[in-house]
VOPAGU-2260 file (C-alpha; in pm, 1 decimal, decimal comma):
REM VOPAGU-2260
SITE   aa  ch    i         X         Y         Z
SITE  UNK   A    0   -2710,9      72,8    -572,3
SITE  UNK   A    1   -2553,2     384,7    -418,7
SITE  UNK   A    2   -2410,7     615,5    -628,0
SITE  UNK   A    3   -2125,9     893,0    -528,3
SITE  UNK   A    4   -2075,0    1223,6    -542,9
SITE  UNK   A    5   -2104,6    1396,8    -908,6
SITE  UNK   A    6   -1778,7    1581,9    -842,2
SITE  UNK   A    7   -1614,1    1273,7    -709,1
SITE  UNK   A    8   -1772,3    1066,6   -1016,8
SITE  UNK   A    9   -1604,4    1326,9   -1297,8
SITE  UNK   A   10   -1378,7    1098,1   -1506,6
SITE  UNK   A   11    -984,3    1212,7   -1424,8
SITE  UNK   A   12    -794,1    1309,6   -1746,3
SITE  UNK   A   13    -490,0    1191,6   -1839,9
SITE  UNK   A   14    -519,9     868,0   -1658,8
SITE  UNK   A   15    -239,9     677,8   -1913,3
SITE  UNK   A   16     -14,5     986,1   -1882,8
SITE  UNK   A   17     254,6     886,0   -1709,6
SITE  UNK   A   18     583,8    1152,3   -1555,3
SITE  UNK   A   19     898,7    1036,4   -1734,6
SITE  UNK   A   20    1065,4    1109,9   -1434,8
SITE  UNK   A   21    1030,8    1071,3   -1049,8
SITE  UNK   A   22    1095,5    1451,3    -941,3
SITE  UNK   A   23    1316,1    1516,7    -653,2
SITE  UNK   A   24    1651,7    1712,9    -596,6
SITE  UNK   A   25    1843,0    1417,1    -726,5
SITE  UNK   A   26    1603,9    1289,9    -983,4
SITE  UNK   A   27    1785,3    1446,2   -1327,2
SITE  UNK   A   28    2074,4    1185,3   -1181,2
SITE  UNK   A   29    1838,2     880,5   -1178,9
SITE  UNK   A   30    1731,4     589,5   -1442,5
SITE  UNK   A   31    1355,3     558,8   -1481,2
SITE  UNK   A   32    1157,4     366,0   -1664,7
SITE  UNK   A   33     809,4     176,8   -1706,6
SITE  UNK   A   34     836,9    -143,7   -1577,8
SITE  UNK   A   35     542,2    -470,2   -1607,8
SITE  UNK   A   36     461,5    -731,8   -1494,8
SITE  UNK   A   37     183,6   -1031,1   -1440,3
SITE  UNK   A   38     -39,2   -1097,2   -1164,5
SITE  UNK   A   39    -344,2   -1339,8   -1101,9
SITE  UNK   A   40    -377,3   -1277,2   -1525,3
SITE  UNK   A   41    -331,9    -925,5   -1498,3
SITE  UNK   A   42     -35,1    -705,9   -1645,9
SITE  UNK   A   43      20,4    -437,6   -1365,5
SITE  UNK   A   44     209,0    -145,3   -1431,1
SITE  UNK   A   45     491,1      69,5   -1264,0
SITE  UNK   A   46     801,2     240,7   -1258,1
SITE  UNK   A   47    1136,1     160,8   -1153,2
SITE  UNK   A   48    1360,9     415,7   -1059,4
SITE  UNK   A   49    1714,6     367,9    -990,9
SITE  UNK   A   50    1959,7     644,1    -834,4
SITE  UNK   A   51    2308,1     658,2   -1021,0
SITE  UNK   A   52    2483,0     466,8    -764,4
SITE  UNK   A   53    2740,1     237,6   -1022,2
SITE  UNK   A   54    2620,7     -48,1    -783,4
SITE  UNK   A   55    2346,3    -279,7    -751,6
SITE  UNK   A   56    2102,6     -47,5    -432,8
SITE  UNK   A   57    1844,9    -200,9    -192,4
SITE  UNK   A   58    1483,7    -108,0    -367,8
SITE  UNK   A   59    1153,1      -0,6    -210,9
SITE  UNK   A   60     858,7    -186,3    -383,0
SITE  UNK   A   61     563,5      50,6    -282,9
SITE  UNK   A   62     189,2      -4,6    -376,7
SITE  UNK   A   63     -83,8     304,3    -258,2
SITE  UNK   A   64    -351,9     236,2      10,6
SITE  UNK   A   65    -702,2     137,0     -54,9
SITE  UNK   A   66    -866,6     271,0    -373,5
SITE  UNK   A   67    -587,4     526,2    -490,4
SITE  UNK   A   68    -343,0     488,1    -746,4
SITE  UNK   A   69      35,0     563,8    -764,0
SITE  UNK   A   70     -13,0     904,9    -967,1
SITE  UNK   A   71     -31,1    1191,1    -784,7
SITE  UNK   A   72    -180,9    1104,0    -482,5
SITE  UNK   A   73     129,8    1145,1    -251,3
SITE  UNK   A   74     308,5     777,3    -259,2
SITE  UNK   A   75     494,1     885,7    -574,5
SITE  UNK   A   76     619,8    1213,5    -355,2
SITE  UNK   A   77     765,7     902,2    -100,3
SITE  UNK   A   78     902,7     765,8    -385,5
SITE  UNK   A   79    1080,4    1061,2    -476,6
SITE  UNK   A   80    1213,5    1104,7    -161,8
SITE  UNK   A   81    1365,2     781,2     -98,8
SITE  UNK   A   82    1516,7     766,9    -437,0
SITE  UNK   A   83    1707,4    1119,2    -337,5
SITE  UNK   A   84    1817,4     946,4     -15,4
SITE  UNK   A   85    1988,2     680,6    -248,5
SITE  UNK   A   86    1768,6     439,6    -230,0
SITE  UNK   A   87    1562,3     235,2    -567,6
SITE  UNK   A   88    1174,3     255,7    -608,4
SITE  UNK   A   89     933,9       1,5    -792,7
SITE  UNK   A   90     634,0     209,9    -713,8
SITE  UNK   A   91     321,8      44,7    -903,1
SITE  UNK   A   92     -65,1      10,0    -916,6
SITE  UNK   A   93    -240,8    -232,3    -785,6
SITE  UNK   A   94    -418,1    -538,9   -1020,1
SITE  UNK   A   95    -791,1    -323,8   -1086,0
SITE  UNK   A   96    -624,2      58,9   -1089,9
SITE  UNK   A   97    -482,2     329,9   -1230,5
SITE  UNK   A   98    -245,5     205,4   -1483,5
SITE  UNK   A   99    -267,2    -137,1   -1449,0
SITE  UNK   A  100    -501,3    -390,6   -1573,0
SITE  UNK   A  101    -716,0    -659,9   -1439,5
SITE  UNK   A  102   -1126,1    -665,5   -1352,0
SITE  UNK   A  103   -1304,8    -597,8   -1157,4
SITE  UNK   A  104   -1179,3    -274,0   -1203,6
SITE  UNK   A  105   -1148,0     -85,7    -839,3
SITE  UNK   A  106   -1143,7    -467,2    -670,6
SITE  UNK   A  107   -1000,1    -431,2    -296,4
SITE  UNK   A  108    -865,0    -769,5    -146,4
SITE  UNK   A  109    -592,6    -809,5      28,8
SITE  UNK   A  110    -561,4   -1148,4     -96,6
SITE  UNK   A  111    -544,1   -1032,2    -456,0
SITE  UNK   A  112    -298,4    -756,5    -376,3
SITE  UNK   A  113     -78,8    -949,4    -173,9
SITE  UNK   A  114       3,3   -1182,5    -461,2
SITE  UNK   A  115      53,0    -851,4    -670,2
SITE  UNK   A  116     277,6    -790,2    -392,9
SITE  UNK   A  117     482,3   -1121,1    -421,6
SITE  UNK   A  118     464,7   -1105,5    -829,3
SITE  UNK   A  119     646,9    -753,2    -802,3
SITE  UNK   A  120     910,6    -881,8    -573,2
SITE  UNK   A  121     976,9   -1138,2    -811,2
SITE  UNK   A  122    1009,4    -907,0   -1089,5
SITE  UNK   A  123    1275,7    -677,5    -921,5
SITE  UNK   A  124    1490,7    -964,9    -772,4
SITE  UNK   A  125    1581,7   -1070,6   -1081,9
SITE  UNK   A  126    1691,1    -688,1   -1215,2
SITE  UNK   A  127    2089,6    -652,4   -1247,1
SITE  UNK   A  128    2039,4    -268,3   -1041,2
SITE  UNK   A  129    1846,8    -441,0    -686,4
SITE  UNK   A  130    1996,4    -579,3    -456,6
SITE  UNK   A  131    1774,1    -888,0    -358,6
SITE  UNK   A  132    1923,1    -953,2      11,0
SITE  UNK   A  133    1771,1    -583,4      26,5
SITE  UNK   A  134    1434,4    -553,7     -50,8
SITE  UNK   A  135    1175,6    -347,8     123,7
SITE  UNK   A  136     767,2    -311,2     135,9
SITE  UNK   A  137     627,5     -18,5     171,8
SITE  UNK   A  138     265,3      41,5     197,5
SITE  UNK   A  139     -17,5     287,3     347,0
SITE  UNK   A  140    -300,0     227,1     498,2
SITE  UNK   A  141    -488,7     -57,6     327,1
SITE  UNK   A  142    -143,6    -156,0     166,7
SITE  UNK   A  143      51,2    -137,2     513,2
SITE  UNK   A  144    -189,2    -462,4     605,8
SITE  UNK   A  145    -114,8    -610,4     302,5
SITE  UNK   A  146     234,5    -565,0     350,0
SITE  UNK   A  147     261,9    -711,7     617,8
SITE  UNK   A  148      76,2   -1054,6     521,6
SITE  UNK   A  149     360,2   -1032,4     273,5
SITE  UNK   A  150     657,9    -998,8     511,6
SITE  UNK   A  151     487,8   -1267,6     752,8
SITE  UNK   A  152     555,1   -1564,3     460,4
SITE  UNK   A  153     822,5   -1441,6     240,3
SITE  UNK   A  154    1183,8   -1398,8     349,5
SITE  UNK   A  155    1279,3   -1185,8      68,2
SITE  UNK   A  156    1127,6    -920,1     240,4
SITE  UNK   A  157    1417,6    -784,4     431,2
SITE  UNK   A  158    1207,6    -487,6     565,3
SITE  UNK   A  159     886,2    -321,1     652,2
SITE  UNK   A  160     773,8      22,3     585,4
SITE  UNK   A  161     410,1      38,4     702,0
SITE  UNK   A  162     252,9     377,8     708,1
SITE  UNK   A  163     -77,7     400,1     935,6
SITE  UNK   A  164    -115,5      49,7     797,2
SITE  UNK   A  165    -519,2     -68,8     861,7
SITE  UNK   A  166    -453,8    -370,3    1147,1
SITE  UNK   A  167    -790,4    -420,0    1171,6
SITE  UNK   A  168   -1058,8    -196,0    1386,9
SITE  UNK   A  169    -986,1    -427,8    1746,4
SITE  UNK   A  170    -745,5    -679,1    1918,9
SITE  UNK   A  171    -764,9   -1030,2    1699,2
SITE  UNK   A  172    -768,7   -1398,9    1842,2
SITE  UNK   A  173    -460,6   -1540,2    1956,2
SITE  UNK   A  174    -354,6   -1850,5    1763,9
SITE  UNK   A  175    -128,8   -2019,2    1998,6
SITE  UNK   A  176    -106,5   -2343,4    1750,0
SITE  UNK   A  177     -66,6   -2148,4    1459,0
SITE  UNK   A  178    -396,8   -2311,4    1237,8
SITE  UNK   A  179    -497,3   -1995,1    1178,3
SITE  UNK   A  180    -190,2   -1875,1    1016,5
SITE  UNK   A  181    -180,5   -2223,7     803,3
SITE  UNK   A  182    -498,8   -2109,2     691,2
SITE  UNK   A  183    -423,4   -1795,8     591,4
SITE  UNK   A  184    -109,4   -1863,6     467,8
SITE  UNK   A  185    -293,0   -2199,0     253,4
SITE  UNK   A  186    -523,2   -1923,9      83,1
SITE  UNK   A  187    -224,5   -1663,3      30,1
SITE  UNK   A  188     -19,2   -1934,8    -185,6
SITE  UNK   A  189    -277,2   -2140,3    -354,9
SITE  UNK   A  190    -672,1   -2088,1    -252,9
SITE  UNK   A  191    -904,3   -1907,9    -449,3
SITE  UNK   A  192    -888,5   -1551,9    -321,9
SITE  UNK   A  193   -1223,8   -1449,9    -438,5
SITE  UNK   A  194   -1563,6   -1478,7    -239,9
SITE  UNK   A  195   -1790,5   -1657,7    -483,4
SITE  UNK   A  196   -1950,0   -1314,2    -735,2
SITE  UNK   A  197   -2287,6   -1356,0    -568,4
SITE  UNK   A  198   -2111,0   -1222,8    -237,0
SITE  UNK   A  199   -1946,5    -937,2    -369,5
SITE  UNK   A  200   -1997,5    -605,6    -206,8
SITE  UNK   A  201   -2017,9    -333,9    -475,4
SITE  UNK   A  202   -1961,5    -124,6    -692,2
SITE  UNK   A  203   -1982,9     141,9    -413,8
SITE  UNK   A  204   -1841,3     512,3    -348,4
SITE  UNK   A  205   -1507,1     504,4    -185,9
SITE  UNK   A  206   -1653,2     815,3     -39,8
SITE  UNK   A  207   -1975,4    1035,0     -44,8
SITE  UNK   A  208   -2087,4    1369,1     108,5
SITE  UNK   A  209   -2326,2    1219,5     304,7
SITE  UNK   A  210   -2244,6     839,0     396,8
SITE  UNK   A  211   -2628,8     827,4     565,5
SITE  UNK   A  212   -2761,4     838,8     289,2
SITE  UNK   A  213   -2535,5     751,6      21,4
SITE  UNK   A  214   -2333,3     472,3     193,4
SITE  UNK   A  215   -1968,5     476,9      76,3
SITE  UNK   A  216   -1678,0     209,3     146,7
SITE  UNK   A  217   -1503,3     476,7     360,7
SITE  UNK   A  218   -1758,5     632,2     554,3
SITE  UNK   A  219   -1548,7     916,7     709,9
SITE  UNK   A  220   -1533,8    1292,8     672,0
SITE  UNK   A  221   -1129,2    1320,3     670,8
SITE  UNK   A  222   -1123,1    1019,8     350,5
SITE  UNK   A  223   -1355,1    1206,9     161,9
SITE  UNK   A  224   -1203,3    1547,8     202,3
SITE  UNK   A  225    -866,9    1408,9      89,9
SITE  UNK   A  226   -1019,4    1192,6    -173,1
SITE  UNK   A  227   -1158,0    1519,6    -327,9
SITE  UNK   A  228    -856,9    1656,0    -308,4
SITE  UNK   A  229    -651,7    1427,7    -403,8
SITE  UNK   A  230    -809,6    1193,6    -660,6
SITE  UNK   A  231    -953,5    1458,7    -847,6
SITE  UNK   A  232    -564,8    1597,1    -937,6
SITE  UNK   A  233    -548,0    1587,2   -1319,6
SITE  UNK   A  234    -346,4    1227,9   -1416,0
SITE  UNK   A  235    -442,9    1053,9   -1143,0
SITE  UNK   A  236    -651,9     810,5   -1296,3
SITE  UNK   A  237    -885,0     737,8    -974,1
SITE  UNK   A  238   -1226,4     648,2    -981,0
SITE  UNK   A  239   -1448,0     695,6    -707,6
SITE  UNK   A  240   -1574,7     318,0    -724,5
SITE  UNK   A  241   -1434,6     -23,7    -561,5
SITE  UNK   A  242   -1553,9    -388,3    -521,1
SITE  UNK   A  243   -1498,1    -564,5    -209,1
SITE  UNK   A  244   -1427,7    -931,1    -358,2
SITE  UNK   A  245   -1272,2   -1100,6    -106,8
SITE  UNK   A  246   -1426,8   -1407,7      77,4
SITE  UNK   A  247   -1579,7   -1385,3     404,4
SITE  UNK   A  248   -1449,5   -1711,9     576,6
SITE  UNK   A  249   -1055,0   -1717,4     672,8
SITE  UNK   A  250   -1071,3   -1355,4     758,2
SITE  UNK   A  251    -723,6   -1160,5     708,1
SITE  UNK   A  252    -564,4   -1087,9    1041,8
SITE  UNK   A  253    -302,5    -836,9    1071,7
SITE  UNK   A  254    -178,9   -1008,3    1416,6
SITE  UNK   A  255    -171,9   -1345,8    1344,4
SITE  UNK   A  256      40,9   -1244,3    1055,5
SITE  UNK   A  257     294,5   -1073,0    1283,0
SITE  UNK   A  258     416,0   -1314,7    1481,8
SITE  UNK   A  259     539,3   -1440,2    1189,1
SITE  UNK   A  260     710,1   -1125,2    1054,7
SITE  UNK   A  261    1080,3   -1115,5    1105,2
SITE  UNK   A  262    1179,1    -802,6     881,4
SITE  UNK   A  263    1293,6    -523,6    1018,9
SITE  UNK   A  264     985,3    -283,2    1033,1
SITE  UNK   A  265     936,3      86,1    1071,1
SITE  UNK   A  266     546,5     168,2    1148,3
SITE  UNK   A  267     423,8     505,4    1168,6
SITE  UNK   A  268     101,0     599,1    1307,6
SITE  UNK   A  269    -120,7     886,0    1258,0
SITE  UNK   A  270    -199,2    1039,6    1594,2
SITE  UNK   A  271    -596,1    1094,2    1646,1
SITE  UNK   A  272    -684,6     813,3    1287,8
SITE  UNK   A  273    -998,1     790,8    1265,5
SITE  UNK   A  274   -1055,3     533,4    1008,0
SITE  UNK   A  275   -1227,4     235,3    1173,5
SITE  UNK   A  276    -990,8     -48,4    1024,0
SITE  UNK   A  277    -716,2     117,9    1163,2
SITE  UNK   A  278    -767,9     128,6    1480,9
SITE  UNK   A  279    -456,3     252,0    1669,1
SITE  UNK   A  280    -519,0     -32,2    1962,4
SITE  UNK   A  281    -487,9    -301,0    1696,0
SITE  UNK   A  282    -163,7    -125,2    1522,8
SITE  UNK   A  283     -13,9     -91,4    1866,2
SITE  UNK   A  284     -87,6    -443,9    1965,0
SITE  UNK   A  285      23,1    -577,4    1608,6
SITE  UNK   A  286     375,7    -414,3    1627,3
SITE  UNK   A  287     421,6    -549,8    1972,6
SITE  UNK   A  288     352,8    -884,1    1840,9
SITE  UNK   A  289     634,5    -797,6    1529,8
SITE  UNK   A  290     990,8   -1011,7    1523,7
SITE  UNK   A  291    1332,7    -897,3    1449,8
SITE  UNK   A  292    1418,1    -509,2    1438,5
SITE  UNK   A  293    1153,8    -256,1    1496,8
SITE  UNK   A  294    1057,2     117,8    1581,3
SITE  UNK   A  295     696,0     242,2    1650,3
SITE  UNK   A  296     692,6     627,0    1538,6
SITE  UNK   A  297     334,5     852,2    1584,3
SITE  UNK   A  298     308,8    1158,7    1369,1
SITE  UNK   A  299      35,1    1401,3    1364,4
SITE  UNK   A  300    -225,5    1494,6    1091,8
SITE  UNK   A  301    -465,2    1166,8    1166,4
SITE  UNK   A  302    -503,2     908,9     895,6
SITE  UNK   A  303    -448,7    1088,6     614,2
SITE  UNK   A  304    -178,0    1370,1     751,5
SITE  UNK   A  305     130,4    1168,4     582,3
SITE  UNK   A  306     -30,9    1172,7     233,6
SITE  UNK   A  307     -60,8    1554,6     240,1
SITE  UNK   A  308     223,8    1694,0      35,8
SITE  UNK   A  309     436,7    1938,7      83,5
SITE  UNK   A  310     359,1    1975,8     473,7
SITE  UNK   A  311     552,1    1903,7     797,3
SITE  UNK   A  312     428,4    1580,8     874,2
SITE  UNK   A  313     524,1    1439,9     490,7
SITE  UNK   A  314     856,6    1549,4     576,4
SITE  UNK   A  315     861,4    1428,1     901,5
SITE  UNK   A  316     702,7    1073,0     782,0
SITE  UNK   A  317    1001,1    1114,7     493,8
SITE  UNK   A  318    1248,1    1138,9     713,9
SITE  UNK   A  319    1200,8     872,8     970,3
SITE  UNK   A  320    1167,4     586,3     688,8
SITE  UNK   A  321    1493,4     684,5     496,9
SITE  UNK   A  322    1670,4     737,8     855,3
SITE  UNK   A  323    1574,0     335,6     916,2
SITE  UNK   A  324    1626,8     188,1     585,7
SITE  UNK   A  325    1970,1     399,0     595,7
SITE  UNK   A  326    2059,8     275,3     954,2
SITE  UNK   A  327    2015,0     -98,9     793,8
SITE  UNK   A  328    2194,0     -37,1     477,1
SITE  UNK   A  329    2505,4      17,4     672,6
């Protein structure tokens, strides 16, 4: 079994520290706190912040991208920002990481996540602060897919915030009678999400040095750079280690699941990505396929530019998602 990097392996301290407060230039004038809930058995863990509006505020569930966690690994600088625009943020780690619980720990599958997904939703619908006709998704990467599965079967997703979101590495099959979607959509709600353990693939690096010979999950010289930046920040609580659990059969397809999306979405793509599951071809072709109100955006820095913060292309990435949640909030 492959094992990673010895730099990337070094445990991360502080992983249950926790900031008591989302930083930004309006944060002092926000409510935080730590906010749970249960998924697939799990309790997974997050925090709520809420600006000092005196009203109940549209809120921005966010989960991070494959194998990071919400501590200081850029979505909680998103957070930040959209909570300064006026907006609330239920920014939590998915079942397997960081703070929350749940094992395997570092299990990717998007069906697993995407019932974390729905279980947060429900969780912040019911709080007095939200406003439920006005809940967003926001997700990276990984999570953008996820996302969007979400969006494509749940109405209370009023909009879309999908960040170089992984649509898959080529154009998908059409399914012009939809029994692919009922499919999907049968294993979302009720089917066992898991491959059977003998088909597992892992534990494996997220990233290594040298993917020839130590084969990692994300075999790509821009992850691991920013993975050894980024996950080895103090309080992170990252590991570099996931299990791919989910089942081969009924494979998860980003386009089938958009023409069956009618949130209002905002996808951003990182010009030159060079991550193989998301392929800008398939992200182009899945927003095309999107319903209801949308805008395409392309931002420099590749796949990992909008999780480098501070730099131009955060703030640019910053400013184009509160400019469209704003536009619908009016």
């Amino acid at each position: 079994m492959p094992t990673a990097d010895p730099a990337l392996n070094a445990p991360n301290r502080g992983t249950r520290q926790r900031a008591r407060t989302i930083r930004g230039a309006t944060a002092q004038a926000a409510a935080s706190e730590d906010l749970a809930f249960t998924s697939e058995g799990a309790t997974l863990r997050g925090r709520l912040t809420l600006p000092a509006a005196g009203r109940p505020v549209p809120i921005v569930v966010m989960a991070h991208g494959f194998s990071a966690t919400a501590h200081g690994m850029t979505a909680d600088r998103y957070a930040a920002a959209f909570v300064d625009a006026g907006f609330g943020v239920f920014l939590y780690d998915h079942r397997g990481f960081g703070l929350s619980d749940g094992e395997p720990r570092g299990e990717v599958n998007s069906w697993i996540q995407v019932r974390g997904y729905r279980d947060a939703l429900d969780r912040v619908a019911a709080l007095p602060g939200a406003r439920s006709d006005r809940l967003a998704l926001w997700g990276d990467s990984f999570s953008g897919g996820v996302a969007l599965g979400v969006a494509a079967i749940d109405d209370r997703v009023a909009a879309l915030l999908l960040m170089a979101p992984a649509c898959g590495r080529d154009v998908q099959p059409d399914d012009p009678g939809g029994a692919l979607y009922e499919r999907m959509r049968e294993r979302m709600l009720v089917g066992d999400p898991r491959a059977s353990v003998a088909e597992w693939r892992g534990p494996m690096p997220v990233v290594s040095a040298d993917p020839e010979t130590e084969p990692a999950a994300l075999p790509v010289a821009s992850a691991f750079d920013w993975f050894a930046e980024y996950g080895n920040r103090s309080g992170t609580g990252w590991q570099n280690q996931v299990v791919l659990t989910a089942p081969r059969r009924d494979t998860w397809h980003p386009m089938v699941w958009a023409t069956h999306v009618r949130a209002a979405t905002c996808m951003i793509l990182g010009a030159g990505d060079d991550m193989p599951g998301a392929s800008a071809l398939a992200a182009r072709r899945t927003f095309d396929l999107l319903g209801g109100r949308k805008e395409l955006h392309e931002v420099g820095g590749g796949h990992f530019g909008m999780l480098r913060y501070p730099s131009a292309v955060f703030d640019r990435a910053a400013a184009i998602q509160i400019a469209f949640l704003t536009a619908l909030d009016k």
